[in-house]
C-alpha positions in Angstrom: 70.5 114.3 34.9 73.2 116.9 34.9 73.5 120.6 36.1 74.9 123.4 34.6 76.0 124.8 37.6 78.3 122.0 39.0 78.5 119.7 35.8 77.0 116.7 37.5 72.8 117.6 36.8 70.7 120.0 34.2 67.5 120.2 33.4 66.7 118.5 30.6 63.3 118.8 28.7 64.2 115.5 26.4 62.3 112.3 26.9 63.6 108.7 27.5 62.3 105.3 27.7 61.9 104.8 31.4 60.5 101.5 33.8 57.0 101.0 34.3 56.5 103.0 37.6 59.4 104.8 37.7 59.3 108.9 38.4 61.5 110.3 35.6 61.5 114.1 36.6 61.7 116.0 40.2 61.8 119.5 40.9 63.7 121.8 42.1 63.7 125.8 43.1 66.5 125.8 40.3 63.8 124.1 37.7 62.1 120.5 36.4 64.6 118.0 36.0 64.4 114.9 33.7 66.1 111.5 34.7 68.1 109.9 31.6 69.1 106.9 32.0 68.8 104.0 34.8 71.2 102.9 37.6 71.6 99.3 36.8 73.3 96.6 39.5 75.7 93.4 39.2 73.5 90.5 38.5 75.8 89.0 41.5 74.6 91.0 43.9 71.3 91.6 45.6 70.6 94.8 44.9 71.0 96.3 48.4 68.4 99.7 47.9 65.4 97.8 46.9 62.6 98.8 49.8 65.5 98.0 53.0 67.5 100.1 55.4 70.9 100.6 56.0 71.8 100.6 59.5 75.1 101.1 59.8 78.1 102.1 57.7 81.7 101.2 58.8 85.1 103.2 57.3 87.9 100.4 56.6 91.3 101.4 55.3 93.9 98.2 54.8 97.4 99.0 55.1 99.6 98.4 52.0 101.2 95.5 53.4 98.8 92.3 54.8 98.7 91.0 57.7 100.2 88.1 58.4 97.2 85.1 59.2 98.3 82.3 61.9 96.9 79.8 63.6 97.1 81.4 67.0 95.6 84.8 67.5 98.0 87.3 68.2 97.5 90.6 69.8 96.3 93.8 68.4 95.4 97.4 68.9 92.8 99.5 68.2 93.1 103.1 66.6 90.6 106.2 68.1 88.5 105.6 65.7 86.9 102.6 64.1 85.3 105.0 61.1 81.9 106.8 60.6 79.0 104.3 62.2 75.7 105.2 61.7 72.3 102.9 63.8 69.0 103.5 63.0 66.7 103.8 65.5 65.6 100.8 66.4 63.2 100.6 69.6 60.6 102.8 70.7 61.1 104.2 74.5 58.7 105.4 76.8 58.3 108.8 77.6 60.8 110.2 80.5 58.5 113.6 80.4 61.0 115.5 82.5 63.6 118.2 82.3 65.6 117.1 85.1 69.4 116.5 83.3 71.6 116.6 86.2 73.9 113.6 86.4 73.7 111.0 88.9 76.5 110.0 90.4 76.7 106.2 91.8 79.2 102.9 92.2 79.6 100.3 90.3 78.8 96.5 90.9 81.9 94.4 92.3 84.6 92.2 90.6 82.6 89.1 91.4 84.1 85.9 90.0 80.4 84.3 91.0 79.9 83.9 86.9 81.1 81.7 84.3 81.3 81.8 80.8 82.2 80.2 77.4 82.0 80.5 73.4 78.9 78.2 72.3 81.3 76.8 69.7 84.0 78.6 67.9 84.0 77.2 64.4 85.5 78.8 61.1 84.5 78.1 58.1 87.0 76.2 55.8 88.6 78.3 53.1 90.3 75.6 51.8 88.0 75.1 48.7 87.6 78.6 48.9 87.9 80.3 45.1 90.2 83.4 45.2 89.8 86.8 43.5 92.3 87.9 41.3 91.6 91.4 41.2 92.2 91.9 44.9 95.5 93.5 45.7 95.7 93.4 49.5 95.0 97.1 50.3 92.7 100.1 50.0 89.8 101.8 51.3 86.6 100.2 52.1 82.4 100.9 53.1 81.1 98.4 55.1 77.3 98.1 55.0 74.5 95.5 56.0 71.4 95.8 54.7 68.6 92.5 55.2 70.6 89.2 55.8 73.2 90.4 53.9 76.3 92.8 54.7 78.1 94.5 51.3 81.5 96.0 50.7 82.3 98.9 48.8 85.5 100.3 47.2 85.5 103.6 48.4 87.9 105.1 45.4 85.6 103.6 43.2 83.8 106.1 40.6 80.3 104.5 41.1 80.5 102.8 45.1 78.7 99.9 43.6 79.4 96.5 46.2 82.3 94.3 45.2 81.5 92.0 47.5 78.3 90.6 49.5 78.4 88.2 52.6 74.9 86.5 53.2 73.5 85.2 56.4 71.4 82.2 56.1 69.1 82.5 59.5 69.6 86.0 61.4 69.9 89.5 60.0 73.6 91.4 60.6 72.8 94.6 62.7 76.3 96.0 63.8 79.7 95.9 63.1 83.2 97.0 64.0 86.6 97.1 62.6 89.9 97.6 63.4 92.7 99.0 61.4 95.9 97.5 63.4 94.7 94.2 64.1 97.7 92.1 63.9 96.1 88.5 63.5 94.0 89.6 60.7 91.0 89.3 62.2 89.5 92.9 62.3 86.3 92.9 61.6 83.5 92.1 64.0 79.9 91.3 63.6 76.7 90.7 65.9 73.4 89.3 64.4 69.7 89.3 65.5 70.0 86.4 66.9 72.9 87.2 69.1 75.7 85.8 67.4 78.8 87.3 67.0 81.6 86.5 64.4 85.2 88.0 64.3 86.6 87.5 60.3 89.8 88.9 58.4 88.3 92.0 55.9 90.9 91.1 53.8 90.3 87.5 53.5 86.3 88.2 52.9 87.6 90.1 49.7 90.3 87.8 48.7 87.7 85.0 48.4 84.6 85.0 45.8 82.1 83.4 47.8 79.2 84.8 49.5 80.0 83.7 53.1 82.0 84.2 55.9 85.5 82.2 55.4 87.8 81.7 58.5 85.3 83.1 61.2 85.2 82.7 65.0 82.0 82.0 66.4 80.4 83.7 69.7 77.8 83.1 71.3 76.6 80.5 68.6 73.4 79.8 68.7 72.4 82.1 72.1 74.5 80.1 74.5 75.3 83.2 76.5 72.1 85.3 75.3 69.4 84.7 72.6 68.9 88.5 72.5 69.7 90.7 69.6 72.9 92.6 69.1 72.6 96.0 69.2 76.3 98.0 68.8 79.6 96.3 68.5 83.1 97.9 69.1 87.1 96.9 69.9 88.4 98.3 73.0 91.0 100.5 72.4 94.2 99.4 73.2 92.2 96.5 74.8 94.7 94.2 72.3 91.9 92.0 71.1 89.3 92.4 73.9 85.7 93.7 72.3 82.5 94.4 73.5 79.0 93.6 72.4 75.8 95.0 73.6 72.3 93.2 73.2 69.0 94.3 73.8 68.2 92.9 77.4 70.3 94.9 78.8 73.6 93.2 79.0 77.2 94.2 77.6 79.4 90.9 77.2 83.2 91.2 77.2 85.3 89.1 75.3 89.0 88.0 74.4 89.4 87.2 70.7 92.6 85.6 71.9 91.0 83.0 73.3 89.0 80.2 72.1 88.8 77.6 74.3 84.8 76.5 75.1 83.8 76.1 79.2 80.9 76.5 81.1 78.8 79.6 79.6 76.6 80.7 82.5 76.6 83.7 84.3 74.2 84.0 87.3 70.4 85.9 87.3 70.7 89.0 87.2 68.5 89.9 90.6 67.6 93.3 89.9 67.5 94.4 86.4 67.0 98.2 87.3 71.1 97.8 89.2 74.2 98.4 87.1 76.4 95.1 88.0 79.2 93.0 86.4 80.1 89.8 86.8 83.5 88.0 85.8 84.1 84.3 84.2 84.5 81.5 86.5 87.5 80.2 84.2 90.3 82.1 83.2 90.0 80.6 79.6 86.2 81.3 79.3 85.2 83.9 76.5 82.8 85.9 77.6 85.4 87.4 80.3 82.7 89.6 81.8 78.8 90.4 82.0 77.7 94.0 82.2 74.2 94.5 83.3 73.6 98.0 82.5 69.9 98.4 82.7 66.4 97.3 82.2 65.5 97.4 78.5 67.8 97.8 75.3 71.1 99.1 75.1 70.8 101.2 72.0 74.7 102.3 71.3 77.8 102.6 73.4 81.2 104.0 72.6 84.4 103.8 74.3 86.7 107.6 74.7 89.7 107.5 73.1 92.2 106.4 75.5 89.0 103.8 76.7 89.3 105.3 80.1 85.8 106.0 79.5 82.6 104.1 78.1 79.2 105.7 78.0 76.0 103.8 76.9 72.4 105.1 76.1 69.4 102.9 75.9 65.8 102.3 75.4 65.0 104.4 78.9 66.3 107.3 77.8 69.6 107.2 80.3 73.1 108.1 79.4 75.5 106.6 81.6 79.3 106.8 81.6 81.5 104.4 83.4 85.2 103.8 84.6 86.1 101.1 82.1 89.2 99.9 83.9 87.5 100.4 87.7 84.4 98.8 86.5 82.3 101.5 88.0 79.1 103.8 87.3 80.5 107.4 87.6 77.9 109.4 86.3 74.9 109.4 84.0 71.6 111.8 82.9 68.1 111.8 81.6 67.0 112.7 78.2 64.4 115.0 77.6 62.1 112.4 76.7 61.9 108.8 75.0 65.2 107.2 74.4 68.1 108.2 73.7 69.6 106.4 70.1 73.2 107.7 69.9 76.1 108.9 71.8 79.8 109.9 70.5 83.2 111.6 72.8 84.6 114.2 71.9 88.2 114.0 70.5 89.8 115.5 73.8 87.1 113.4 75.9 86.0 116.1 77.9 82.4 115.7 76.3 79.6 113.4 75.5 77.6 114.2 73.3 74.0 112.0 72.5 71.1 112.2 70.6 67.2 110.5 70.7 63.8 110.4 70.7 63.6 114.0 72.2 65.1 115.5 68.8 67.9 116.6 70.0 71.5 116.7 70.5 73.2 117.3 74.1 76.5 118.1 74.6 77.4 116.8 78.5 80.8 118.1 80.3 82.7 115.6 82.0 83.6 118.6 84.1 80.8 120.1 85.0 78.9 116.6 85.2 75.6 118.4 83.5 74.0 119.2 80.2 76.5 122.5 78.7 75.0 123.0 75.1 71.6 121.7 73.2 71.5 121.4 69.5 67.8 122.2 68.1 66.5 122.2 64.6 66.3 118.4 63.8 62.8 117.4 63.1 63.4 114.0 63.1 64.9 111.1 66.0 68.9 111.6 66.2 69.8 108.7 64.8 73.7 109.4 64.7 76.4 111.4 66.1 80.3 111.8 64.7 82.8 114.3 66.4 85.6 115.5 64.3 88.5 117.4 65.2 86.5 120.8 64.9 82.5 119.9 64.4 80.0 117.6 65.4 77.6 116.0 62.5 74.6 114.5 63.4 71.6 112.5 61.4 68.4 111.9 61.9 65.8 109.1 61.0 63.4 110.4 57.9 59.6 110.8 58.8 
């Protein structure tokens, strides 16, 4: 299909051969167009469109020179921004029904060491029969996608974005990931599953290798030792030189250290109210998780850290946004959404704002200032699904009817 107007589609009255089933023409206000030809995909590679949803899409650039991969994890920062990430909606909320915005102001739990904590079993998988791939030069620009049981990789420079490369999970569904760009280990990219296991792996690595599974992965959480529920939204802490945070759909936010590996006791005490904000620290100073979060009754749909990670605001399945003092450990402020929940939240670049987006159709832009609701976004006809700040504009998307 090409166009006159920008070289890339025109309508076209000739006929081709087309699939069984396939709708070869659309139209337009400009005029009919006819499709010529079909988008074929590597036989390798499951073709990723076919009736499934993306649910999130992750920005990796790889610096010219690789990092250097050694036994012991070293430290690493993380830049202000991890790329464009993009959830679905993936839980229903109940209806809040009221206008009321203003924020709540309110004190976090205590730095109680009551807890304990561990990694079910941090195993990697051996790359030592590994086969490499020779057309992999170290560096470049990269989409990150998961789609099903499987999570693809993209060149971004490439003409046609097909996947160069496709990791499968055998029992659980990838839902989030994370990466970061001055990870000095090599392990950058993160990854939390349905079933609530997380895996921290080297991007680079994944691409050098020709396989279609995770090669030199740690292992969190295996199997649900700390919690059996889903992931729901995955990120590095800035700055937090290895330390990342992973969110699940009870409620809970787990911290943990990729620097340390060690396995110890992995329970962390009932939570006795679920409707309290309260964290609770690792009994062992070599346990991983490092900390429980219990943010609130019901899903935690997305969280995301400012850019100096002074802040971190979350929004879930009851429709709250809440902001808290990262470092303090505290609840500092928080509103309602107009109704249902609330899907997405971003910072702005300066951190002054908070912006989220949900249920209600809706975007609101909060003031860390004022502490209220300053500006609402209409004309969305659809859940908010995502929200990115750039240096001058907001972009938002929504979830097709």
């Amino acid at each position: 299909m090409m166009n006159s107007s920008n070289g890339m589609m025109s309508p076209s009255s000739s006929g081709t051969a087309q699939s069984p089933g396939l709708k070869t023409y659309f139209k337009t206000p400009e005029g009919r167009y006819k499709l010529q030809y079909e988008k074929t995909h590597p036989s390798g590679l499951l073709h990723y469109a076919h009736g499934k949803t993306v649910t999130q899409v992750t920005l990796a650039h790889l610096k010219d020179k690789p990092a250097p991969s050694t036994p012991t994890a070293s430290s690493s920062s993380f830049s202000a921004s991890s790329g464009v990430r993009s959830a679905a909606a993936r839980l229903l909320g109940g209806s809040n029904g009221s206008r009321a915005l203003s924020f709540v102001g309110g004190n976090g739990g205590s730095k109680s060491n009551g807890g304990t904590s561990r990694i079910g079993s941090i195993g990697a998988s051996s790359s030592s029969s590994s086969l490499a791939n020779p057309n992999f030069d170290g560096k470049g620009t990269y989409l990150i996608f998961n789609v099903g049981d499987a999570i693809f990789i993209s060149d971004l420079n490439s003409q046609d974005k097909d996947p160069i490369k496709s990791i499968h999970f055998s029992n659980s569904n990838p839902v989030c990931h994370a990466f970061d760009p001055d990870a000095k280990d090599g392990h950058d990219l993160l990854v939390g599953l349905t079933s609530g296991d997380v895996y921290s792996v080297s991007l680079r690595q994944q691409l050098q290798d020709v396989g279609k599974k995770l090669v030199g992965a740690q292992h969190y959480n295996k199997d649900g030792t700390v919690s059996n529920s889903r992931c729901t939204c995955i990120a590095w802490v800035p700055g937090g030189d290895g330390v990342f945070v992973v969110a699940h759909a009870d409620g809970n936010l787990f911290v943990y250290d990729k620097n340390k590996d060690s396995a110890g006791d992995s329970s962390f005490p009932v939570v006795k109210d679920q409707t309290q904000f309260s964290v609770v620290h690792a009994r062992y100073s070599k346990s991983n998780p490092i900390a429980r979060w219990h943010i609130c009754q019901g899903s935690i749909n997305m969280f995301s850290f400012s850019s100096d990670g002074t802040y971190l605001a979350t929004v879930g399945r009851d429709g709250y946004l809440r902001v808290f003092d990262y470092v303090k450990e505290q609840l500092i402020c928080g509103g309602k959404s107009y109704y249902g929940a609330l899907l997405c939240c971003a910072w702005s670049m300066d951190g002054k704002y908070v912006l989220t987006g949900g249920e209600d159709d809706l975007v609101q832009v909060w003031s860390m200032d004022d502490r209220k609701v300053v500006a609402w976004g209409e004309g969305h006809n659809s859940w908010v699904c995502c929200l990115v700040t750039l240096s001058w504009k907001m972009v938002s998307t929504i979830v097709p009817n």
